[in-house]
N, C-alpha and C positions, 0 to 999 in steps of 0.2 A: 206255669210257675216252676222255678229251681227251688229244690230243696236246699237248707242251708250247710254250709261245709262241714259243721261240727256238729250235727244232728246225729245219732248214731239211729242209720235207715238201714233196713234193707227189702228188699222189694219181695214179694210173694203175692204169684199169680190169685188172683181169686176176683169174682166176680161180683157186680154190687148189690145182687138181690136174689133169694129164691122164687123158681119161678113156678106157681102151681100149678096144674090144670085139671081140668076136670072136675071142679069146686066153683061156684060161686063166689069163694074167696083169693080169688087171685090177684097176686102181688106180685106182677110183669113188671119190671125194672131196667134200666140201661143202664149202660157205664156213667158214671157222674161224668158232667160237662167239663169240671176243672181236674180232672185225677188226670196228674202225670204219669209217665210208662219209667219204671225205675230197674234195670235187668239186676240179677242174680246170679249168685253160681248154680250151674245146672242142678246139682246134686240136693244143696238147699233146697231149693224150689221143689224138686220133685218132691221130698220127704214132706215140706209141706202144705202141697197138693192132696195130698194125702191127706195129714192133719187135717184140715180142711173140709174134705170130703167126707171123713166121718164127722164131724162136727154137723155139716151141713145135714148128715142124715137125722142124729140127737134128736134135731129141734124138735122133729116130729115124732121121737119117741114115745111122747107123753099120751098121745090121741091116737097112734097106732099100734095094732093088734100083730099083723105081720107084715115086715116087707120086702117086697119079691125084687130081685135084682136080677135086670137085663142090660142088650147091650145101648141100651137106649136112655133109659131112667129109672130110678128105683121103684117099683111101685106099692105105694103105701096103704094098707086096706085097716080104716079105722075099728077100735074096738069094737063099735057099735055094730059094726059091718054093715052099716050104711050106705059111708062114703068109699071110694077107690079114687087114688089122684096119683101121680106120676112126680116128682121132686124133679125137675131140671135146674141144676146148678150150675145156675147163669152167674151166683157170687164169684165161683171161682175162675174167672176167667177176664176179670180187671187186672189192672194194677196198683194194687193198695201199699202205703209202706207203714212200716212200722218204727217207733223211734222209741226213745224215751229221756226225757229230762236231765237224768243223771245216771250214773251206776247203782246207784241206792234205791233205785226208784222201779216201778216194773214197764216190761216194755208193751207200748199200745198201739193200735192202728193209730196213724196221722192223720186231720180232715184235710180233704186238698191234698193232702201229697206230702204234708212239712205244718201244720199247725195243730197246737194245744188248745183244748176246749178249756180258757178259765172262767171262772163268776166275773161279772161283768163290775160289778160295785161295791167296794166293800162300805164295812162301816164309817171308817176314816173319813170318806169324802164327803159324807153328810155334815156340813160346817155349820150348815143351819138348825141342823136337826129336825128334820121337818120328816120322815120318814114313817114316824108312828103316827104325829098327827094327822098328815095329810096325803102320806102314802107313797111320796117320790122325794129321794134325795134334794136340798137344798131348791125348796118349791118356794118360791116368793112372788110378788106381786111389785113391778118396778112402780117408780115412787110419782104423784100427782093422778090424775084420775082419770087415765087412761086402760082400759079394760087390758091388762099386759101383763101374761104371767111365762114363768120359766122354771123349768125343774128339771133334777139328772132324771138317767133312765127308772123308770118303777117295773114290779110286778106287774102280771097280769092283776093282781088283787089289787096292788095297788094304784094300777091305772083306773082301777074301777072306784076306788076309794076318791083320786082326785075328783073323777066326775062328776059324782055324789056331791063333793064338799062345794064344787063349782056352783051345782044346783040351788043348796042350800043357799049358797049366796048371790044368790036371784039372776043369775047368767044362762041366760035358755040357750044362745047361741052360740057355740065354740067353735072354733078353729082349729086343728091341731099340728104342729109341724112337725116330726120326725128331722132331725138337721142330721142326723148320724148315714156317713154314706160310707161306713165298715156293716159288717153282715153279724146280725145280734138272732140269735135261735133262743126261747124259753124253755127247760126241761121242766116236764112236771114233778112238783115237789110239794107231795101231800094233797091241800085243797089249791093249790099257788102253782104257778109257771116263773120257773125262776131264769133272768138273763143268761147268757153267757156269749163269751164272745172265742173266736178264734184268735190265736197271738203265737208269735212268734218262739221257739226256745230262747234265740240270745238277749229277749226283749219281750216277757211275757207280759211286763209293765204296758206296753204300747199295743196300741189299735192297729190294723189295717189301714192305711191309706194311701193316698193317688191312685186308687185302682184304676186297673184298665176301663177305658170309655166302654167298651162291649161287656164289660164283666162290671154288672149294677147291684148294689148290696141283694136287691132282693134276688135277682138269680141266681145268686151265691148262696144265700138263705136254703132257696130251696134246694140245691147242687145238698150241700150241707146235712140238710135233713136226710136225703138220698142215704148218702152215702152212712150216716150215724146207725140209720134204719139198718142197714147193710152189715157194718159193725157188728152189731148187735145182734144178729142171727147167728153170725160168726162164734160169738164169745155167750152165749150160754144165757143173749137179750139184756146183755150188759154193756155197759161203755165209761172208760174212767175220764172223769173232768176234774177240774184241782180249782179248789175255792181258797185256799192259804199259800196263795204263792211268794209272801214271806219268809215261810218258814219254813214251808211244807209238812206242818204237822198233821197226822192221819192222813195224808196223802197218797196219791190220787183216791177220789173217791169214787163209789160204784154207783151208775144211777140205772137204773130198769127203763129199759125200752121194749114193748110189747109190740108196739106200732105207730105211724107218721101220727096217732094222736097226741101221743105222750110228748111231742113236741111243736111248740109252736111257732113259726114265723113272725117277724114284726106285724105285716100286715094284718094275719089274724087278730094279734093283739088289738088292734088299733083302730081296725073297721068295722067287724063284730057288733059294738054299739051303735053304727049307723040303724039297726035293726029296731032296738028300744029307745034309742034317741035322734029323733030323725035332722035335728037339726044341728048333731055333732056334724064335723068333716075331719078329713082325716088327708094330708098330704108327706109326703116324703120330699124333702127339698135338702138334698146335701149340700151341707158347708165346709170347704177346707177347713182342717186342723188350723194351719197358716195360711199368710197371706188373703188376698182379696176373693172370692168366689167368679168363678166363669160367666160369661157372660149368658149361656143358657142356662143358670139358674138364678137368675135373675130373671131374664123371659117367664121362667117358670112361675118365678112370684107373682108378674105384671100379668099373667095367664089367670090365675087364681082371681088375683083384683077385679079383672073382666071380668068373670063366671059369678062371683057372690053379689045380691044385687045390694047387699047390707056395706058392700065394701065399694059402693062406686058416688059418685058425687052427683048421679041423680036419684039416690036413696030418697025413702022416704023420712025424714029428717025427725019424723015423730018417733020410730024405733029405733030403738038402742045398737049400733053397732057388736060387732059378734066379739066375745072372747078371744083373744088370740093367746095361744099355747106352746111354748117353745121346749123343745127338749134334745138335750144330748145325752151322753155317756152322764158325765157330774155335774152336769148344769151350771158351768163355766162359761169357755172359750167362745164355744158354735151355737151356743143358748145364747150367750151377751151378745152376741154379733146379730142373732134372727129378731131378739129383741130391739136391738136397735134400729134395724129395718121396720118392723112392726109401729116402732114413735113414731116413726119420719112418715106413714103409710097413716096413720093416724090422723098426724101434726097438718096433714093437706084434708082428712075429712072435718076434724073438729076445730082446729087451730091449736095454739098452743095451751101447755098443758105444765104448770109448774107449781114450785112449791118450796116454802123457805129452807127445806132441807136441800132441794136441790141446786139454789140460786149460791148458797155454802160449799156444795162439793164440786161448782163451776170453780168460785176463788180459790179452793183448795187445786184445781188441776194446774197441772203444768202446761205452759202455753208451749205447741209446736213451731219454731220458728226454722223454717226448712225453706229454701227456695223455690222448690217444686209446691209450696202450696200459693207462697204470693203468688205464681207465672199463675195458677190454675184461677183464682177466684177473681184475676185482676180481667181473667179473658169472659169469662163464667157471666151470663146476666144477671145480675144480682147477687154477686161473687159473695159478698159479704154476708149479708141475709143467710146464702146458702150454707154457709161456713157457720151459721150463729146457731141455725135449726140444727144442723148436725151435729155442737156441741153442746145443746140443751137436751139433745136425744142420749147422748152419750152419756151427760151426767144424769139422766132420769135412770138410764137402765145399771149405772155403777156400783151396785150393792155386793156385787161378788168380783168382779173384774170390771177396767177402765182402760177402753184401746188407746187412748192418749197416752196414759201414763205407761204401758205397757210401751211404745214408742219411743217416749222420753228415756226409761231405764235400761230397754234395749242400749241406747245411744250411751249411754252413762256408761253402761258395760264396756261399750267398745270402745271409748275413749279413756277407759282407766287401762286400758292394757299396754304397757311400755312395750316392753319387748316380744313379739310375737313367738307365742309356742305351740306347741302342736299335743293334740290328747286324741289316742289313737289315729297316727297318719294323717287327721285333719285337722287346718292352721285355726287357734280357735279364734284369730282375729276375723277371719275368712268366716267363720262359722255366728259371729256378734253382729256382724255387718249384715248378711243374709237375716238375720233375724229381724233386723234394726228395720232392713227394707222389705222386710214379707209385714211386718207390723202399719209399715208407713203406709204402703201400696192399699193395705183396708182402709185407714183411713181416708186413702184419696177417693178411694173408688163408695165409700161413703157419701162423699160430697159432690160426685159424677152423678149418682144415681138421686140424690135428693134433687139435684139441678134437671135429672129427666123429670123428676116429679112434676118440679115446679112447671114444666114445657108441655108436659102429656096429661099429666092425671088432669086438670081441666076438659079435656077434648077427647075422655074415655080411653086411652093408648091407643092410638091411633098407629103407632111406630112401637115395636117392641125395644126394649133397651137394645140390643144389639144393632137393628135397626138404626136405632138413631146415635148411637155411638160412629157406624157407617157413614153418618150425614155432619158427623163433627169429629170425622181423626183426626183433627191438630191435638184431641185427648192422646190419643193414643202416644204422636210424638212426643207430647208433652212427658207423660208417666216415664217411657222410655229414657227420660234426663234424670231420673230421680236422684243414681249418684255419680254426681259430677265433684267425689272429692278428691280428683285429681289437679283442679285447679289451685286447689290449696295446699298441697303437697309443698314442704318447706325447697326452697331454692337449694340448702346447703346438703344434697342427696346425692351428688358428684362427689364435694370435695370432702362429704365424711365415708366417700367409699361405699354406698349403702348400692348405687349405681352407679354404671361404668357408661362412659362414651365411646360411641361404635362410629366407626367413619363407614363415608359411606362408601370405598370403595368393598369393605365385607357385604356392604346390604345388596351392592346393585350392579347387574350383570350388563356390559355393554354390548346388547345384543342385537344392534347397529352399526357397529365398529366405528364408531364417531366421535370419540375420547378425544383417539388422536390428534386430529385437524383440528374439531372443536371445542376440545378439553374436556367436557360435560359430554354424558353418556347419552345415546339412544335421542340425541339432534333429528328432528325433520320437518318437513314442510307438508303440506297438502297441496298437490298439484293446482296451480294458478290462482291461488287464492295468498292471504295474505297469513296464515295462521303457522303456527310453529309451535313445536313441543319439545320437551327433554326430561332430564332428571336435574334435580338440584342441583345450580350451579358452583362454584365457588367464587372467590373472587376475580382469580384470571379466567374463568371460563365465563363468567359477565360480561369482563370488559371483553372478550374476543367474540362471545354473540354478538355484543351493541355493536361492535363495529364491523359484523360481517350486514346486519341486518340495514345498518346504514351508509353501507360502501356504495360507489359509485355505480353498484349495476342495480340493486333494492334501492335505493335512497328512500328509505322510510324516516319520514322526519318526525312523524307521532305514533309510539308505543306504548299498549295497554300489555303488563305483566302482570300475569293472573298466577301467586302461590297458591295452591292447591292443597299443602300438607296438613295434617291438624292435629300434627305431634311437634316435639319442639324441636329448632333445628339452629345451632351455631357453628359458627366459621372458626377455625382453630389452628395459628398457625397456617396459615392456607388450607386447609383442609376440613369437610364439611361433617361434621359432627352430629349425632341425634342419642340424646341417654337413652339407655337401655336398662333391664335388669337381667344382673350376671348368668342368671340360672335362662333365662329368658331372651338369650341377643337377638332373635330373628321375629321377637314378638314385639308389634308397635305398641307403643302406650299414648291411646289418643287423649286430649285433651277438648274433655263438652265445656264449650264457653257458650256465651251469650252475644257475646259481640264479637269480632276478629282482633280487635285494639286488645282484648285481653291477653291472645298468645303474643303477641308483640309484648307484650308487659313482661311476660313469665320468663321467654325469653332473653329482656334484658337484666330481669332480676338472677339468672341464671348468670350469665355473661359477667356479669357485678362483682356474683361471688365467688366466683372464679378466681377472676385479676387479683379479689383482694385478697385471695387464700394465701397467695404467692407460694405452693408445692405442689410437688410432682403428683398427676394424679394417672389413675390406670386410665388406660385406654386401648381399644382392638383396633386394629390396622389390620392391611392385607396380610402383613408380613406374620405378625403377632401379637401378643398383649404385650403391649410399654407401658411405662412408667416415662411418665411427659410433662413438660413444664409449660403453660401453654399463654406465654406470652402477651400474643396478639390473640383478640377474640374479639368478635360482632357477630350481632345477631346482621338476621337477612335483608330485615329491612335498614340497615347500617348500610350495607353494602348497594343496596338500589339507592340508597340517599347521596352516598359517593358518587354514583356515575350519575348520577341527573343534573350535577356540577358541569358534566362532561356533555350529556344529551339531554339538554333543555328539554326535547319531545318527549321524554319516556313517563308511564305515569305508575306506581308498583300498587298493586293491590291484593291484600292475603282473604280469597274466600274457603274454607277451609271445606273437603268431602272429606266422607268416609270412604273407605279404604274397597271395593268390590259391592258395596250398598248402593241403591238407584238415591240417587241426588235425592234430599229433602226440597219440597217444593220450592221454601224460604231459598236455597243455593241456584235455582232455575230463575230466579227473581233480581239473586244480587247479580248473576252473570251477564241475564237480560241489558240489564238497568247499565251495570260496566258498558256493555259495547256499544248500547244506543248513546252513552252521555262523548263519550270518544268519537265515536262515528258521526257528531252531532259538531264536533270540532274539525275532524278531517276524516275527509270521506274513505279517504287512503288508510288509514291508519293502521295497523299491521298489531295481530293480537300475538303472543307469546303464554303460554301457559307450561307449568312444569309440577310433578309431584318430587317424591322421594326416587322413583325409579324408572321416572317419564312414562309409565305403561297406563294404568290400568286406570288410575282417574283423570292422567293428562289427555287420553284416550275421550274420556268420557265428555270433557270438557271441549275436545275440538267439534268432539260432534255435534255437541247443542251450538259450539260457532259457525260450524258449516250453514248449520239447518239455520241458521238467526240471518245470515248474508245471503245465503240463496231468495232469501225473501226479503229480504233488501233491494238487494241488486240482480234475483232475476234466475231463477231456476235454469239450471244447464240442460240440454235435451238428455233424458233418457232414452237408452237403448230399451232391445228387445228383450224379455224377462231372461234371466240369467237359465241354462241348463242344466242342473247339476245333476250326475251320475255317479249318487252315491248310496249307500244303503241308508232307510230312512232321510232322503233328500226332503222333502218337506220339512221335517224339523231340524236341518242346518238351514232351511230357508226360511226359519222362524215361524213354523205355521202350525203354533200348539194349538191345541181347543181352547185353553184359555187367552190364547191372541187373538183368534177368529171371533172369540163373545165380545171381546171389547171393539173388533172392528166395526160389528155389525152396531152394534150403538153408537161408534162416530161418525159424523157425516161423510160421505166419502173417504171410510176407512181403509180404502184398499188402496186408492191411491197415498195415502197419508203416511200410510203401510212403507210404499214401494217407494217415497220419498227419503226416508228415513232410513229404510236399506241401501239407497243409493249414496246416503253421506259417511254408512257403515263402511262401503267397499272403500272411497276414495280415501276416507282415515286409514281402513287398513292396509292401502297400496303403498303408504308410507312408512309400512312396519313390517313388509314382507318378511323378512327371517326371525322376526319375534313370533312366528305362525300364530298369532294372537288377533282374533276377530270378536268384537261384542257379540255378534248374533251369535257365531258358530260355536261357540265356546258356551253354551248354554247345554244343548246336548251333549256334548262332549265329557262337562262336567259330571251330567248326570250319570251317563253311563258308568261313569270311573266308579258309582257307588258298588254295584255288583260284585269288583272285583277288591273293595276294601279290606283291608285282612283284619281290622279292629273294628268297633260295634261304633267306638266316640271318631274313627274315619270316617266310616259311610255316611253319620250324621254331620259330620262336618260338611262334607260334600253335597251332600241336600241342602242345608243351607245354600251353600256357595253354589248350585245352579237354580235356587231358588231366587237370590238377591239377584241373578245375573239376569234370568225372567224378568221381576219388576223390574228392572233396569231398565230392560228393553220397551217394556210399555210404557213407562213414564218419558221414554224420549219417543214416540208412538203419540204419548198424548200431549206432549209439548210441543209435537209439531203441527197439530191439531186445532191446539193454542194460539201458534202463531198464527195459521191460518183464519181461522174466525174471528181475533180480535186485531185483527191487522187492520181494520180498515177506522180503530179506534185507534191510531198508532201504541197499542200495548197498553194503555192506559190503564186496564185491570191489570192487577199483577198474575201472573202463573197460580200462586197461590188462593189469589181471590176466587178466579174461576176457576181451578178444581176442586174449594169446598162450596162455590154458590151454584155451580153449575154440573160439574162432573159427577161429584157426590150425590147430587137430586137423579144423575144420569145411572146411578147404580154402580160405579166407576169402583168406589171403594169398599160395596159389597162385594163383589168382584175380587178386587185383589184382597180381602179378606178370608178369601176363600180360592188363596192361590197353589195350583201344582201343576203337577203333569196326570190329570185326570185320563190321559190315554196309558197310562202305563201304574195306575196306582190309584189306591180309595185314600181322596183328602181328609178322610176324616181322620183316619187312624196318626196323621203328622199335626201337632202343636204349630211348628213351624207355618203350620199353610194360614195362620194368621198374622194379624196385623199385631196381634198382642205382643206376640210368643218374637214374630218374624224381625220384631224392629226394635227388639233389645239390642245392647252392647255385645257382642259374640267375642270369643276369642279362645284360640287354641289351648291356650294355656291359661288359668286362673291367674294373674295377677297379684301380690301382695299391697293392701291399701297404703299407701302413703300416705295420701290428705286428710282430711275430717271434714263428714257430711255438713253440707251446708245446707 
């Protein structure tokens, strides 16, 4: 961890622990796991090295008579002249820093390198007052007669208090959850161990969180203890923590550290009673601050459910299901949210569980009417049902907080904000939306996990949630839509200036030299086949394709044009247009539809308001930014409807990809479906596809056309396997570990393999000076990370040879496709069979769990999933336009 900029540190060597020997009381210590190395100036250091050293001897003043100094260790000969033991001072030879809060304030060692020891709770937060009575902040019991309670953090006394009170009210079996996944230490205070937590200087208010996956509260805890122990030998068995960080009145204060007793870990806290109460339990199960929780802790959950036999549905139905215990910091956020898991966990042992306070504070919620929840519950069995238990759980557990309406006000926020501003550096429009969608995203994945309920808890979990989340990613696509409020982005964003249009000869490089002859950029063919690609035509580059494609040496008298874009694209004045945002020209802004008819709408509503503006408006050309009147305007499909006047045969069709993302199945399905309804008309027919820049998905597109005709009409002979003499030749020849696990699972994968490489080479013998290869361009990407000079490059880059991988296997397993369902002429779609068939095949465990496992550990990358991997990316953040839908 980095210390923060405005901490006032500086570093002095010293070590984390004295080391005795010769005693029975030895206190052998290491450097803490999380202490950063922070350098000094020599001179500092040395003086206090020094300091240090005699401090380190002090400790033992008190029990020693005399002590002898060599060049070894001091040796210390107790009063009693009993003992003789040797001090090696292993404290001085970390690296601890010291900071302090303010100038007003005194300076202390830092835990970790950069954090304040505050009180974890104050009074404030106890809203319910529940503290004296029952021993933990805001302890309540959610509402109808489900055993379900929730409380902030308590004492050690006070955790004993709740237990107690549990007892009293005839609950033998509890459960208990820790949801806190920040690092909470108890100092002892008096008869009591009081919380505290580590926090930040610029942000003493805030917890720890997203911590690193390898750094888990409890090892932190203990790292923590270490180093306080440490501390505190240091300073005379003292250590300052600051309980009024309000005001800072008598601040910091001094608390007495003798030894690791004087402070306790959560787990102590929390396990301890397994001793006197055997049928307490005790789990740590972290809950993001925001947003939805991982999907391994969830497992976690479904882990637990297995092991308690009180918690499974072949229970014995005479006894009482156990207590279940929720707790965070104030028994808010990560407490409502464990609670509500807890009903729904419940709602499947007992059934439903209500109550006329509750069936009140359903009418009083706000209903979520979002897109993403119809698509999810219309697909979901029992869509409805599931959506009804999740919002009966949700109003049972609303006494202190309601994720719905937290949802709803989020959204209310961002949509009262007119004109976007910015509060420190960050756009707080930018900043209402992410809230709006970390809010939604729980609730979805609420109603994800009830819908596993409804599939497993029956059948003992058979499939752990991540498991069968693997067995149904269209979830995952789905989530990944959540805001599509660029569809609603008002039309008049042009002509009030808010956006500029960008032609396209700034966007695209013709690195074919094909302008010329055929007006449109980066024109080709695939060697004896009927397939053709470019960039976005305009209108004379149209008509001079049609009629080179149906001139007297092609006569292709039926053509399928496949648009490929899924940003908005008008013809302007002759020239081909796509809005941009000014700060942003080289950043596409795609549009998530549902159908393709929609970009076609948005487009014309564009086009609309244009014409009627009737003023000049900006625009970038090669030359530079004008000021243009722009006349004549059509959208693209305007212009394919003009020449079909002209060539009866031609048929236009806009199936929109993403931009270096492997094809969503659904696009493998509409391409399919295009070429068999055509080829079903003339066998001849001649396909046409085009992006924005003819490269990267017009690319992607010939080659699911290659692979669709070769099996059609007849695989061409392959040669002998290709030689390449290069460094790392295997992986320009596509042969990761994670390509080799999916072969071995598809039926003659190697051949499937080398099919698929052979439509790679012949797509890319028609783009030779673009040096641009699907396959080879995988490693190449990768490599680039090393030499990234930014942290948000190399990340970018990982993505982008990450998406370029799945790429490669989803045309890998669409040829796979074709192969096995061919003798059904395709009748499963793509889509059907990779989630009835591929996904049962382990396909999308697999690519859940995607990298370069030869050069790197997939854990430590978000990215290596399906979750993380198949959001929206983009170089640049974006300013919202539209409103979630």
């Amino acid at each position: 961890m980095q210390k923060p900029k405005d901490v006032n540190t500086r570093g002095t060597a010293v070590k984390p622990s004295v080391q005795i020997m010769g005693t029975s009381a030895s206190a052998t210590s290491q450097a803490a796991q999380f202490a950063p190395t922070h350098q000094a100036d020599h001179h500092r250091n040395s003086m206090a090295e020094d300091r240090r050293s005699l401090q380190a001897v002090n400790i033992h003043n008190s029990k020693a008579k005399s002590i002898i100094t060599n060049k070894v260790a001091p040796v210390v000969i107790t009063r009693n002249c009993r003992e003789e033991f040797q001090i090696h001072d292993k404290v001085q030879s970390a690296n601890y820093s010291l900071g302090r809060i303010s100038d007003m304030l005194p300076e202390h060692y830092l835990v970790l390198g950069e954090y304040f020891m505050a009180q974890d709770v104050n009074n404030r937060a106890d809203v319910l007052n529940t503290t004296e009575s029952y021993g933990a902040p805001n302890f309540r019991k959610v509402k109808g007669n489900y055993p379900l309670f929730g409380m902030g953090q308590p004492s050690l006394s006070g955790f004993k208090q709740v237990l107690q009170r549990l007892q009293i009210e005839g609950y033998e079996e509890m459960i208990f959850f820790c949801v806190r996944e920040e690092p909470v230490v108890f100092f002892r205070s008096d008869e009591d161990f009081i919380p505290y937590t580590p926090r930040r200087r610029e942000n003493l208010h805030e917890n720890l969180h997203d911590l690193d996956k390898g750094h888990s509260g409890e090892q932190m805890e203990l790292s923590i203890r270490k180093e306080l122990c440490d501390f505190a030998k240091l300073n005379q068995n003292m250590f300052y923590v600051y309980n009024d960080i309000e005001h800072f009145k008598d601040e910091p204060q001094r608390v007495q550290i003798l030894s690791e007793e004087d402070i306790h870990v959560t787990e102590e806290v929390y396990k301890r009673p397994l001793f006197t109460q055997p049928l307490h339990r005790y789990y740590r199960l972290p809950l993001p601050m925001e947003g939805a929780p991982v999907e391994e802790t969830f497992d976690a959950l479904v882990k637990i459910l297995r092991e308690t036999p009180n918690l499974s549905v072949l229970r014995d139905s005479s006894r009482p299901v156990p207590a279940l215990l929720f707790s965070c910091q104030v028994g808010v956020g990560r407490t409502n949210l464990g609670l509500i898991l807890g009903a729904l966990v419940l709602h499947h042992l007992q059934g439903a569980s209500k109550s006329p306070s509750q069936e009140e504070t359903q009418r009083r919620e706000h209903k979520l009417d979002f897109q993403v929840i119809h698509l999810l519950i219309s697909r979901l069995p029992n869509g409805q049902q599931v959506l009804n238990e999740v919002d009966d759980a949700i109003a049972m557990c609303s006494e202190m907080h309601n994720i719905k309406d937290a949802v709803y006000e989020n959204k209310l926020k961002l949509e009262g904000i007119g004109e976007d501003y910015k509060i420190q550096g960050s756009s707080t429009k930018c900043y209402f939306l992410q809230r709006t969608l970390q809010s939604l995203e729980r609730y979805l994945y609420l109603l994800v996990f009830n819908a596993y309920l409804h599939d497993q808890y029956p059948l003992a979990f058979p499939q752990s949630f991540s498991q069968w989340l693997c067995m149904n990613a269209w979830i995952y696509r789905l989530l990944a839509s959540m805001n599509c409020s660029e569809i609603s982005a008002p039309a008049s964003l042009v002509t009030d200036g808010i956006r500029v249009l960008v032609s396209s000869e700034v966007l695209v490089i013709d690195l074919l030299s094909t302008a010329k002859e055929m007006k449109v950029a980066n024109f080709r063919r695939v060697s004896k086949m009927a397939l053709y690609g470019m960039a976005q035509p305009s209108s004379e580059a149209l008509s001079v394709v049609l009629s080179y494609l149906t001139d007297q040496r092609r006569r292709h008298s039926r053509i399928l044009w496949l648009n490929l874009q899924e940003e908005l694209v008008l013809e302007g004045n002759g020239q081909i247009f796509t809005p941009r945002e000014p700060g942003c020209l080289e950043q596409p802004i795609p549009v998530c539809v549902q159908h393709p008819q929609n970009l076609q709408e948005l487009e014309l509503a564009l086009k609309e308001n244009i014409l009627r503006c009737e003023k000049w408006l900006e625009v970038i050309t090669e030359q530079e930014k004008q000021m243009r009147m722009l006349r004549n305007c059509h959208t693209i499909e305007e212009l394919f409807v003009h020449q079909k006047s002209i060539h009866p045969g031609l048929t236009y069709q806009r199936i929109p990809l993403s931009d270096c993302f492997a094809p969503k199945e659904e696009v493998f399905d509409q391409l399919l479906e295009a070429m068999k309804s055509s080829l079903a008309k003339d066998p001849s027919c001649a396909f046409v596809f085009n992006c924005l820049d003819g490269k990267d998905r017009t690319t992607v597109a010939m080659v699911i056309a290659t692979l669709t005709l070769w099996h059609i009409n007849g695989f061409p002979e392959c040669g002998e396997e290709e030689i390449v003499s290069v460094p790392d030749a295997k992986y320009t020849k596509g042969e990761f570990e994670v390509v080799m696990q999916v072969l071995r699972l598809l039926p003659d994968g190697h051949r499937v393999k080398r099919e698929v490489d052979a439509a790679l080479d012949v797509v890319s013998e028609t783009m030779t000076p673009m040096h641009y290869h699907l396959r080879e361009i995988i490693i190449s990407t990768y490599r680039q990370i090393k030499t990234a000079k930014l942290e948000a490059d190399a990340q970018w880059l990982r993505l982008r040879s990450l998406q370029y991988l799945e790429r490669y296997i989803y045309l890998i397993l669409f040829n796979c496709y074709l192969h096995l369902e061919k003798k059904d002429s395709w009748r499963r779609s793509f889509s059907q069979w990779m989630y009835q068939v591929a996904a049962r095949s382990g396909i999308y465990a697999i690519l859940n769990h995607l990298g370069f496992s030869e050069f790197e550990n997939l854990d430590d990358s978000p990215l290596a999933r399906l979750r993380f991997r198949w959001l929206p990316h983009s170089v640049q953040t974006l300013p919202m336009r539209g409103e979630l839908i």
